[in-house]
N, C-alpha and C positions, 0 to 999 in steps of 0.2 A: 613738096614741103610736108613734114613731117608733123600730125596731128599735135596739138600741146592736152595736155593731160593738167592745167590749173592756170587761171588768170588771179591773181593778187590786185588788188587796187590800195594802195593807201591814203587815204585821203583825212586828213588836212594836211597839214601842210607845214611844209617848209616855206614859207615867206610865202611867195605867186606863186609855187607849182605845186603841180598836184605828180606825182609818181603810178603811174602803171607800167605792169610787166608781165610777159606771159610766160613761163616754163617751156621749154620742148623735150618728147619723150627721149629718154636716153634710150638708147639701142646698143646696149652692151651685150646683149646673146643676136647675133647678125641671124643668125640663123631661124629665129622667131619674130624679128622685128618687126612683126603686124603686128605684136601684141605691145601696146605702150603699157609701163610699169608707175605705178600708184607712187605720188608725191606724200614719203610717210616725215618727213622731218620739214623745216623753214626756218628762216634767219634773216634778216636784216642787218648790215654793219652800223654800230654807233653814228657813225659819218655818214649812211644811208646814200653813200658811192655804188654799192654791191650790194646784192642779194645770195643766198643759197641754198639748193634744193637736194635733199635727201631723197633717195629710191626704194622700194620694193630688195631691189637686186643686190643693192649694197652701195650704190655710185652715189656722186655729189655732184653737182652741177655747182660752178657758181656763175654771174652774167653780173656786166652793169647796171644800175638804174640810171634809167634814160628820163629828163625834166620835160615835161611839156607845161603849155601855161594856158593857167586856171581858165581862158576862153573858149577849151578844146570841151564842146558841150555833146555826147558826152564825152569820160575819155575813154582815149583810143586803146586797143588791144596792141601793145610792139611785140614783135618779133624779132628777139636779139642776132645780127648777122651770126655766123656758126663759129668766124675768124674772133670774135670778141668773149666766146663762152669759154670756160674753164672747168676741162672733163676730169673726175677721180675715181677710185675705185679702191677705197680705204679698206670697204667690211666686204666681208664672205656672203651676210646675209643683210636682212634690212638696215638699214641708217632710220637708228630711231629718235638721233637727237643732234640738234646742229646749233653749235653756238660762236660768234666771234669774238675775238679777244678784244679788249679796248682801244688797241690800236686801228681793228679795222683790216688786218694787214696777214691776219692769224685767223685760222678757223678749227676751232673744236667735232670733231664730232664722235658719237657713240654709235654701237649697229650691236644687232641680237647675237652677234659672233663674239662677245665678250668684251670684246675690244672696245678702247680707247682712240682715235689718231689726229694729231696735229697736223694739219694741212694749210700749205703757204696759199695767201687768200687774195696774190696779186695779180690787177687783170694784165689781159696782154695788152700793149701799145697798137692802137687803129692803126698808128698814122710808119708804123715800122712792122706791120702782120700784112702777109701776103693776102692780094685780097681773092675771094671765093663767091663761087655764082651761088644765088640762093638756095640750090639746089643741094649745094652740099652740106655733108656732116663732119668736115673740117674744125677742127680745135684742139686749143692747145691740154693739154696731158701733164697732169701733176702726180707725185707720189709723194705720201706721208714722211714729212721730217721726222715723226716720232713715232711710236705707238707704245700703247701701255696696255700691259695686259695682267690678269687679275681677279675678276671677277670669273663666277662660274655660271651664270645663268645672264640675259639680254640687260643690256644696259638699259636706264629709262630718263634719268636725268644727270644734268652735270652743273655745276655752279665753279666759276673762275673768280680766286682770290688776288683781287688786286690789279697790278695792270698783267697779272699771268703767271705770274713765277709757279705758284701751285693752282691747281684744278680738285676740284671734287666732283666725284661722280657716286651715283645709287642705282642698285640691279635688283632684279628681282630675284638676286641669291639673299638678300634682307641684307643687305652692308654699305655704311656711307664708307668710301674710302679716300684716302688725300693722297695726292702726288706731287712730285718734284718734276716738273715741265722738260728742265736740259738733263735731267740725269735718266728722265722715263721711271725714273723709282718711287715703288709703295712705301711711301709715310708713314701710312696709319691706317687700320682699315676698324670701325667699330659698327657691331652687330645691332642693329633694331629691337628693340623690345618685343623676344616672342621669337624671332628669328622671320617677321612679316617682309613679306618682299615690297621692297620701297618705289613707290610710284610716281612722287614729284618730291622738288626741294623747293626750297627759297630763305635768302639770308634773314637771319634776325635781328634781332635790338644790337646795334654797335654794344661795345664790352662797356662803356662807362654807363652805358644805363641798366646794366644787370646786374642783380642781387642773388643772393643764393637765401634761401627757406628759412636764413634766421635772421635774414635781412643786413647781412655784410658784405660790405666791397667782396667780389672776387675776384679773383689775383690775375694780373695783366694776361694780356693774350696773344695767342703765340705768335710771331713778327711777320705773320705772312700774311694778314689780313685783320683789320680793325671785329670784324663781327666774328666772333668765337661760339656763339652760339646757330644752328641751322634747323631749323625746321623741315622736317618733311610727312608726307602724305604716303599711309599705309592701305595695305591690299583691305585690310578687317576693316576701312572705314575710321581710322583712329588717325591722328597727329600725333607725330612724337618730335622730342626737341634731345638734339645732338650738342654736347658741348667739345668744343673741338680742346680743350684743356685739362681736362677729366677723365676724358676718353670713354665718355657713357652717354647712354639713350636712355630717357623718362619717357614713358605716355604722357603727352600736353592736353589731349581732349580724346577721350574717349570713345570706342564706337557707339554709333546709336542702337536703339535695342532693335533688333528685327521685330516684322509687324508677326511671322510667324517663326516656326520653328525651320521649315523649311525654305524660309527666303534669307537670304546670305547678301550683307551690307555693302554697299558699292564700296570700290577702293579710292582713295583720293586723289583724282587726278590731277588733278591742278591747284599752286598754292598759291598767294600774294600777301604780300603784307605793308602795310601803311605803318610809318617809324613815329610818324609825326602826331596819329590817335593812338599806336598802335595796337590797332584790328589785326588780325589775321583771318582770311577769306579763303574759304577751302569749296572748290568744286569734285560734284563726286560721279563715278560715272554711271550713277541710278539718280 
């Protein structure tokens, strides 16, 4: 059996169960497979049916989640049989972002090779997949419905409008860009203030709650998703706000001062935002 490289536990809950699952290492270079490859991406389906795992190498795993109940003290580590895991191999290089579509059904992901790829995110059927001794490395093999390509430096995040129709994604080439999901075609692509390579997103205030700077309705937004405005999280330490109507990027909150001259401001890794105060929470990686 083949080492796992990450155990997830989610714990609370869906009603009585508590969800664990453990990763196993992909073995996509046969010829090295002593060496297991770093889980650099993760995902969860809306419907928390599936989970899936990003690699080092470029591959996706996706696996079931399996329910055990809340009396399993503690809970147990599963090892998904090999016949129920679903193998890909989307990017050239790392899989740096993995998201599912709201169906559940659809899986997004990004990797340092530019690229974009839509991958079908259906498990196999138990009860109709040939069955396989523990032993082996048996599974089923998906290839990308789509891919989008566009960006010139590693992708780093991606945001889906709506139930999917477009995707946005940001690279460390400094560019939020929009796409059209069934045509794989660039929409729009609008540059970061400064040309800073963009680190994280996350949606903004829906369009009826934004004002423009002299406090007038701004003009409806575009039909492919309610929030027109996106926030993301820059290399310098800054937030900037994206209007997806305008086709412009403002600085929203500025870097902080460094303590010296030669220390340089973490980037923002990670964003969040509350609609209902709304805060915006920005983690940085100093």
């Amino acid at each position: 059996m083949p080492p796992s490289v990450g155990i997830v536990c989610v714990l609370p809950l869906v009603r009585s169960f508590v969800y664990t699952f453990s990763s196993l290492v992909p073995y996509a270079n046969l010829k090295n497979s002593l060496q297991p490859q770093r889980i650099t991406a993760f995902d969860v389906s809306p419907d928390s049916t599936r989970f899936a795992t990003g690699f080092l190498d470029g591959s996706v795993f996706l696996y079931p989640i399996s329910a055990l109940p809340t009396s399993s003290h503690p809970p147990q580590s599963l090892t998904p049989a090999p016949s129920t895991r679903v193998v890909a191999r989307p990017h050239l290089s790392t899989t740096t972002h993995l998201q599912f579509f709201p169906s559940s059904r659809v899986l997004l992901s990004a990797g340092a090779d530019f690229s974009l790829s839509i991958l079908p995110a259906d498990l196999p059927d138990p009860s109709t997949t040939p069955s396989t001794n523990s032993s082996s490395t048996a599974s089923v093999r998906i290839t990308p419905v789509r891919t989008l390509r566009g960006h010139t430096r590693p992708i780093t995040a991606t945001l889906i409008l709506g139930l999917g129709r477009n995707v946005l994604s940001a690279s460390l080439d400094g560019t939020l860009k929009l796409w059209d999901v069934s045509s794989s075609a660039l929409l729009l692509s609008i540059p970061a203030p400064g040309a800073q390579p963009i680190l994280s997103l996350v949606f903004g205030p829906p369009a009826e709650h934004e004002h423009d700077s002299d406090h007038n309705p701004i003009p409806d937004p575009p039909p492919h998703h309610e929030h027109a405005t996106i926030y993301a999280g820059l290399q310098n330490g800054s937030v900037a706000s994206f209007d997806l109507r305008t086709h412009s990027a403002r600085i929203l909150v500025p870097p902080p001062a460094s303590p010296s001259p030669t220390t340089t401001n973490g980037g923002i890794s990670s964003l969040a935002y509350n609609e209902q105060h709304h805060l915006l929470a920005a983690g940085s990686s100093r």
